[in-house]
C-alpha positions in Angstrom: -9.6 -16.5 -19.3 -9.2 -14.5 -16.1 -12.0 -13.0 -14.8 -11.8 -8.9 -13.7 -14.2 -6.7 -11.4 -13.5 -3.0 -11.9 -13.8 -0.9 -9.1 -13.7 3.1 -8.7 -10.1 4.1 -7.4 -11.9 6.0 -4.5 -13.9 3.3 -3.5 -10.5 0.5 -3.4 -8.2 3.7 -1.2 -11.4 4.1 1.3 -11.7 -0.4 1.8 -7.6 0.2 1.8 -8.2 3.0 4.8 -10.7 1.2 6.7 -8.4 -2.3 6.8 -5.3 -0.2 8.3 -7.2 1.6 10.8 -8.6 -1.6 12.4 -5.3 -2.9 12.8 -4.5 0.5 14.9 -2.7 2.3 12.1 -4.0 6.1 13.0 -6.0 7.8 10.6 -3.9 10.4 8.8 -1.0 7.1 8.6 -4.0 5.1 7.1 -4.6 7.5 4.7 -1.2 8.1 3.2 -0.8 4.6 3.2 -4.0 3.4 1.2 -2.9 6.7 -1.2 0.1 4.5 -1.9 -1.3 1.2 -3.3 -4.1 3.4 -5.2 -1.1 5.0 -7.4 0.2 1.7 -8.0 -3.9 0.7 -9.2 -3.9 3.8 -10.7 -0.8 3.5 -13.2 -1.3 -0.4 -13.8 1.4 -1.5 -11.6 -1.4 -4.2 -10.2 1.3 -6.2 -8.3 1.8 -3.6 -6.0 -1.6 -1.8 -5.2 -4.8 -3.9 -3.7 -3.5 -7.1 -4.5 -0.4 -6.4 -2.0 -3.1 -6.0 0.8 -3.3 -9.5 1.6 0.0 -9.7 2.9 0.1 -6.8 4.8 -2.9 -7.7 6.6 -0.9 -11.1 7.6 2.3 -9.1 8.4 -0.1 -7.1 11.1 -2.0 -10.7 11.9 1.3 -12.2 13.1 3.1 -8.8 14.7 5.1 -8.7 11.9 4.4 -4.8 11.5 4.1 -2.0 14.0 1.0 -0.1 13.5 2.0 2.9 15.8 5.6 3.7 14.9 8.2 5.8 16.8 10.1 7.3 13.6 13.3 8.9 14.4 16.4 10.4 12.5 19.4 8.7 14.3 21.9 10.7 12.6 21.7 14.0 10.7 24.5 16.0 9.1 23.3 18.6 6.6 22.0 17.0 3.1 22.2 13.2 4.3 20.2 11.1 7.0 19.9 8.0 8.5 15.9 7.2 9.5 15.1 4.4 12.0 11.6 3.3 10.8 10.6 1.4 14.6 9.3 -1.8 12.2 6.2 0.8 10.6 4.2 -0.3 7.9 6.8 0.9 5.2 3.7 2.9 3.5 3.9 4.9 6.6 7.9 5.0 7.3 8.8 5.8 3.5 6.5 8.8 3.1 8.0 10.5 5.8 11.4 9.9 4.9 10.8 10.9 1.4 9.6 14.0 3.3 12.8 14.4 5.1 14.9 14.2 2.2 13.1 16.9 0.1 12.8 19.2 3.3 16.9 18.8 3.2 16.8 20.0 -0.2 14.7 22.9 0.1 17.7 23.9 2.8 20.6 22.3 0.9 19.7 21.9 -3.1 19.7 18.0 -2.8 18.6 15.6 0.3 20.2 12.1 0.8 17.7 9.5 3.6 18.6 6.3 4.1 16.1 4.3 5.9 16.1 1.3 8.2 14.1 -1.0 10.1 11.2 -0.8 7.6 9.3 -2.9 5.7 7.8 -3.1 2.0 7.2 0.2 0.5 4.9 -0.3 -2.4 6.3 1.2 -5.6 9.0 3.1 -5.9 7.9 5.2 -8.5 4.9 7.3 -5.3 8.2 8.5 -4.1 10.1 10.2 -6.7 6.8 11.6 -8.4 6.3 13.3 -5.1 9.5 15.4 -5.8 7.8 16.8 -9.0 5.5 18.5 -7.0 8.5 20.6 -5.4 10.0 21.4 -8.5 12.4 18.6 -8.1 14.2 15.1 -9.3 13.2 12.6 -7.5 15.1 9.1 -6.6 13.8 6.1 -4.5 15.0 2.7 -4.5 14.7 0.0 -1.8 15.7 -3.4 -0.6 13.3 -6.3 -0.5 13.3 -10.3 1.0 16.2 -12.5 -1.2 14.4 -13.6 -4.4 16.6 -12.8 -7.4 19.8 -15.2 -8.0 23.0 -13.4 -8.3 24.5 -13.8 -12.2 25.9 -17.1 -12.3 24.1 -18.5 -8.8 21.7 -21.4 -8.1 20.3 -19.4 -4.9 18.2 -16.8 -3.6 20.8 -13.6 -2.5 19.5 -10.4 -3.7 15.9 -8.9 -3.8 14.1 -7.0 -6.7 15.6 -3.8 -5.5 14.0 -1.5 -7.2 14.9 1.8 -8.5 12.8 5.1 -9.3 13.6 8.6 -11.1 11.8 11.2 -12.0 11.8 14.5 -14.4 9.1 16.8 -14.8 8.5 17.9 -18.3 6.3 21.2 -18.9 4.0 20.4 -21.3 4.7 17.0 -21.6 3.8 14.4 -18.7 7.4 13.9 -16.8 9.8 11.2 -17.8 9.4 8.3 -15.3 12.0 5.8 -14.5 10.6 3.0 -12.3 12.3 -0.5 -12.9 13.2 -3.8 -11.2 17.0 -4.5 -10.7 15.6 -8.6 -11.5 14.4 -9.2 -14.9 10.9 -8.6 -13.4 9.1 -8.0 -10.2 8.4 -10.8 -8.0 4.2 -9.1 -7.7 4.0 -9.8 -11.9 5.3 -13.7 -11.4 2.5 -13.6 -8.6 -0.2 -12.4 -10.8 0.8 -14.8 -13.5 0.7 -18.0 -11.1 -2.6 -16.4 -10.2 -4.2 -16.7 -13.3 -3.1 -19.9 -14.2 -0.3 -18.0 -17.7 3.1 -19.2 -18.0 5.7 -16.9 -17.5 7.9 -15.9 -20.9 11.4 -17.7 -20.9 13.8 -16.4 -18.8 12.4 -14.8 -15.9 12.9 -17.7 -13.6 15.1 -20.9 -12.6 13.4 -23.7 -10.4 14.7 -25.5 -7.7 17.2 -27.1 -9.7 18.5 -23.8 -10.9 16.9 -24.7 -14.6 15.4 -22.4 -16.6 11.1 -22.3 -15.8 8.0 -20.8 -17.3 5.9 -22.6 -14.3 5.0 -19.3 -11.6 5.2 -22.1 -9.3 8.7 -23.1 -9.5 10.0 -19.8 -8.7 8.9 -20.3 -4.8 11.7 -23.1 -4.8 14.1 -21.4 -7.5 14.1 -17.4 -8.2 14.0 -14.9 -10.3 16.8 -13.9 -12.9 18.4 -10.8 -12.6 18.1 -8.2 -14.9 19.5 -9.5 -18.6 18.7 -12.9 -17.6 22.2 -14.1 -18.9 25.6 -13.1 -19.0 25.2 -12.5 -23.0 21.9 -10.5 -22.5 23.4 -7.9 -19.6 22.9 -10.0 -16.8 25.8 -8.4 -15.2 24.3 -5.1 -15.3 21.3 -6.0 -13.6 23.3 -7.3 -11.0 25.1 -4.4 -10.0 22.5 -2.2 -10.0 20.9 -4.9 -7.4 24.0 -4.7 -5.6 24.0 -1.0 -5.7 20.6 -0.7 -4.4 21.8 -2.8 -1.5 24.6 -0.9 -0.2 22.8 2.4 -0.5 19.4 1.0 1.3 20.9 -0.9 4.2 24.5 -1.6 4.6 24.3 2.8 4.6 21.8 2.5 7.3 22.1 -0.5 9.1 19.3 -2.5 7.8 19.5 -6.4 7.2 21.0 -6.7 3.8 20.9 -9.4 1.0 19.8 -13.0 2.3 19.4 -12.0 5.7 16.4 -8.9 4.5 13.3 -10.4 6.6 10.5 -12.3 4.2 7.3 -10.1 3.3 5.3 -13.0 2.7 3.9 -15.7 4.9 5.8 -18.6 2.5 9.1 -16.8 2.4 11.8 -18.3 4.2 12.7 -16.6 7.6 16.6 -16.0 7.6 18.7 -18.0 10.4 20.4 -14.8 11.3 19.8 -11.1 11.1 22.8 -8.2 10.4 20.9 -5.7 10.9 17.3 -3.9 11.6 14.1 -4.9 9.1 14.4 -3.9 5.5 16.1 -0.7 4.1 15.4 2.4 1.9 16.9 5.1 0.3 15.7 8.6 -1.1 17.3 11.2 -3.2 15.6 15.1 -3.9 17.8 17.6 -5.9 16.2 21.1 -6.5 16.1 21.8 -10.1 17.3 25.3 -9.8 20.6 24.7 -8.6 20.9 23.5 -11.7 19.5 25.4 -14.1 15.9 27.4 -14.0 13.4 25.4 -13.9 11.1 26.2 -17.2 14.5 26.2 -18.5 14.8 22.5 -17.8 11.4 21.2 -18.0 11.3 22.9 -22.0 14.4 20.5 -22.4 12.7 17.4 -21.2 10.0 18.5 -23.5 12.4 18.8 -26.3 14.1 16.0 -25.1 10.6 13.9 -25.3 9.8 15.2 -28.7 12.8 14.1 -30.6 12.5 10.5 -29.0 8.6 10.8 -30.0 9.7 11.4 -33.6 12.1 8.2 -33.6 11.7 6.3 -36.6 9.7 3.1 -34.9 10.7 -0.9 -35.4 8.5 -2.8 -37.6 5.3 -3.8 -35.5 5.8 -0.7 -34.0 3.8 2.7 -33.7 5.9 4.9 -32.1 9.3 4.5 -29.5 8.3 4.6 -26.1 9.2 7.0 -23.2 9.8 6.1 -19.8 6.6 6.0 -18.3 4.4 6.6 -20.6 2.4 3.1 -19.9 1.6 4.4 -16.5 0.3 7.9 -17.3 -1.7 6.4 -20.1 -3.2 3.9 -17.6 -3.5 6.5 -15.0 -5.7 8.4 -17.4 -7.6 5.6 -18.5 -8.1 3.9 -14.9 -9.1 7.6 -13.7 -11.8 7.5 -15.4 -13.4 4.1 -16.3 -12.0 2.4 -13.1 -9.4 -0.1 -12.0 -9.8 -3.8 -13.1 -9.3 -6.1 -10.5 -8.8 -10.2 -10.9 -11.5 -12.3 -9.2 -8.6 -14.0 -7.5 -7.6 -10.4 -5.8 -11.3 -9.6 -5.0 -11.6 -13.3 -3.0 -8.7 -12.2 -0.9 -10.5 -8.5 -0.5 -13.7 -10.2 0.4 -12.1 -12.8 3.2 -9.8 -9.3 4.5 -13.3 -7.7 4.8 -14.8 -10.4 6.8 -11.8 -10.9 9.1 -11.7 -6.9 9.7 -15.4 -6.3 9.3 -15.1 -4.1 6.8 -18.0 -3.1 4.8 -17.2 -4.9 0.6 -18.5 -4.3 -1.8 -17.2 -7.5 -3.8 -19.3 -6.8 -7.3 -17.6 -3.5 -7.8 -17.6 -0.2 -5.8 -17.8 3.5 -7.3 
C-alpha cells in the first residue's frame, strides 16, 4: 500500500518558489510558476503539480530551460498572435501568453495565441480557469514529447496534447473541460509505475506493440490514444491529437509530432528538429458578445441542473459534470491538505538538498 505525507498547499507553492529562484528564475516568474503546479495539487491532478518538479529541476540542471526568458510577440494582427517563448520554463511562457490572448479579447471579443519555443506547461485546465475571472471562455491546449501511438501504429508519433475549456456558471461551480487527447496522461502511468499498481487494460502497448498493464513497458511502447481501439473511438482521439498539433506548433512554428523535444531525462532526443521547442495554443472569447453574461452563466446553471437530475446507472449516485472531481478535491485539499506519495517526497527531499532549500519532508503547514 503506498504510503502518503500530506502537506499544506502553501507550504508545497513556497518549497516550489524557493527551487525556481535558485535556478535564476526571478521572483514574480517563480511565483506564477509554483501557483501553477499548486492548482494541479490542489484539484488532484497529482501528475502534474509537485511530483512534475523533479523534472524540471533536471531540465534547468542540463540547460535544457532558460530561466531568464526574452518573450516576444513575432507577429500580431488583431485577435490572433504568434508568441516566441526564448526556451522559458513553460510555467512562465504560458501565463503570459494566456495573458495576451485575453487582453486581445478585451479589445476584439475573442483572442487567438499560438506559442512556440516553450516547454511543458503543467495543466491545461490553470489556463482556461483564468478566463473565468474576466467574464470569459477559456481554451488551452498544448503539444508535448511523442508518447501516444497514432490509431493503428506500433510507434511513438503524437504527444498527450491536451485540451482545456472552461464555462463559468453563477451559482454553480463552472463546467470544466480538461482532458487528454491519449486514453490517459502520461503523469497518471508515472504515478502508477511509482507505486508498484498495474495499469487497467488498454492504456498501453509495449515494445512489441502488444497490449500492457506493466507502467514499465510503456517507456519502450506508448500510450493508446484516446478510445484505445478503432471499435471504442480511437479515431476520435486521434484527431483531436492531431488537431492540437496543428493549432500548437505547425500554427507557430514549434517542432511538431515526433520531432517535439523530450521533457524527461529518459525520453528519446529526436534526430532532427522542424521547428523551435514545444508549442501552445490559447483561446479567450468575451461572454457578452454573446449574450449577457448572468444571462449565460443562469444557463450553465440550468444547464448543470438538468444533467444533476439524470437518472444515474446502477452503481451510481448521481451523473457527473465536467469537473466536478477537481472542485470537490480543491475543496477538500484546501482545507485538510494535499497528500503526497513517499516516492514524490524522496525526490522533494534530494531537490532540497541539491538546491539547499529548507524541507520539511514529514509534512509542512
Amino acid at each position: 500500500m503506498p504510503q502518503y505525507v500530506t502537506f499544506s498547499a502553501e507550504y508545497l507553492r513556497d518549497f516550489t518558489t524557493r527551487v525556481f529562484i535558485h535556478f535564476g528564475v526571478p521572483e514574480q516568474d517563480a511565483v506564477a510558476a509554483a501557483d501553477v503546479l499548486s492548482k494541479a495539487d490542489l484539484r488532484g491532478i497529482d501528475s502534474h503539480g509537485v511530483a512534475r518538479l523533479r523534472t524540471y529541476v533536471d531540465m534547468f540542471t542540463i540547460g535544457r530551460i532558460n530561466p531568464r526568458p526574452d518573450i516576444k510577440i513575432v507577429r500580431d494582427k488583431k485577435s490572433v498572435a504568434t508568441v516566441d517563448g526564448d526556451s522559458g520554463l513553460g510555467l512562465v511562457v504560458a501565463p503570459r501568453a494566456n495573458e495576451i490572448a485575453m487582453e486581445k479579447a478585451a479589445q476584439h471579443g475573442s483572442g487567438w495565441v499560438s506559442v512556440c519555443n516553450t516547454n511543458h506547461y503543467g495543466i491545461a485546465s490553470y489556463y482556461s480557469l483564468k478566463a473565468l475571472e474576466r467574464d470569459m471562455i477559456g481554451w488551452s491546449m498544448t503539444n508535448t514529447s511523442k508518447t501516444v501511438v497514432p490509431l493503428w501504429g506500433a510507434e511513438r508519433r503524437l504527444g498527450t496534447n491536451p485540451i482545456a475549456i472552461a464555462f463559468p456558471g453563477l451559482k454553480n461551480p463552472p463546467i470544466v473541460i480538461d482532458l487528454s487527447t491519449s486514453v490517459v496522461a502520461f503523469g497518471k502511468v508515472e504515478i502508477a509505475e511509482r507505486a508498484g499498481t498495474p495499469l487497467p487494460e488498454g492504456w498501453i502497448i509495449d515494445g512489441n506493440g502488444n497490449m500492457s498493464t506493466n507502467p514499465a513497458d510503456v517507456y519502450k511502447g506508448g500510450l493508446m490514444p484516446l478510445g484505445s481501439t478503432r471499435e471504442l473511438g480511437a479515431h476520435k482521439g486521434y484527431c483531436l491529437s492531431a488537431m492540437v498539433d496543428i493549432l500548437t506548433s505547425v500554427l507557430s512554428g514549434a517542432n511538431w509530432g515526433p520531432f517535439v523535444p523530450p521533457f524527461a531525462l529518459f525520453e528519446e532526443v529526436p534526430d532532427q528538429s522542424v521547428g523551435k521547442g514545444i508549442g501552445h495554443f490559447f483561446g479567450a472569447m468575451e461572454i457578452d458578445g454573446f449574450e449577457e453574461v448572468e444571462v449565460f452563466k443562469k444557463r450553465i446553471d440550468h444547464w448543470i441542473e438538468v444533467f444533476r437530475n439524470t437518472k444515474p446507472a446502477p452503481g451510481h449516485q448521481a451523473v457527473l459534470i465536467p469537473g466536478d472531481p477537481e472542485h470537490d478535491a480543491e475543496k477538500t485539499r484546501s482545507k485538510y491538505g494535499i497528500p503526497v506519495i513517499e516516492s514524490v517526497v524522496n525526490d522533494l527531499r534530494e531537490i532540497a538538498k541539491m538546491t539547499k532549500v529548507d524541507f520539511q519532508s514529514t509534512g509542512g503547514s
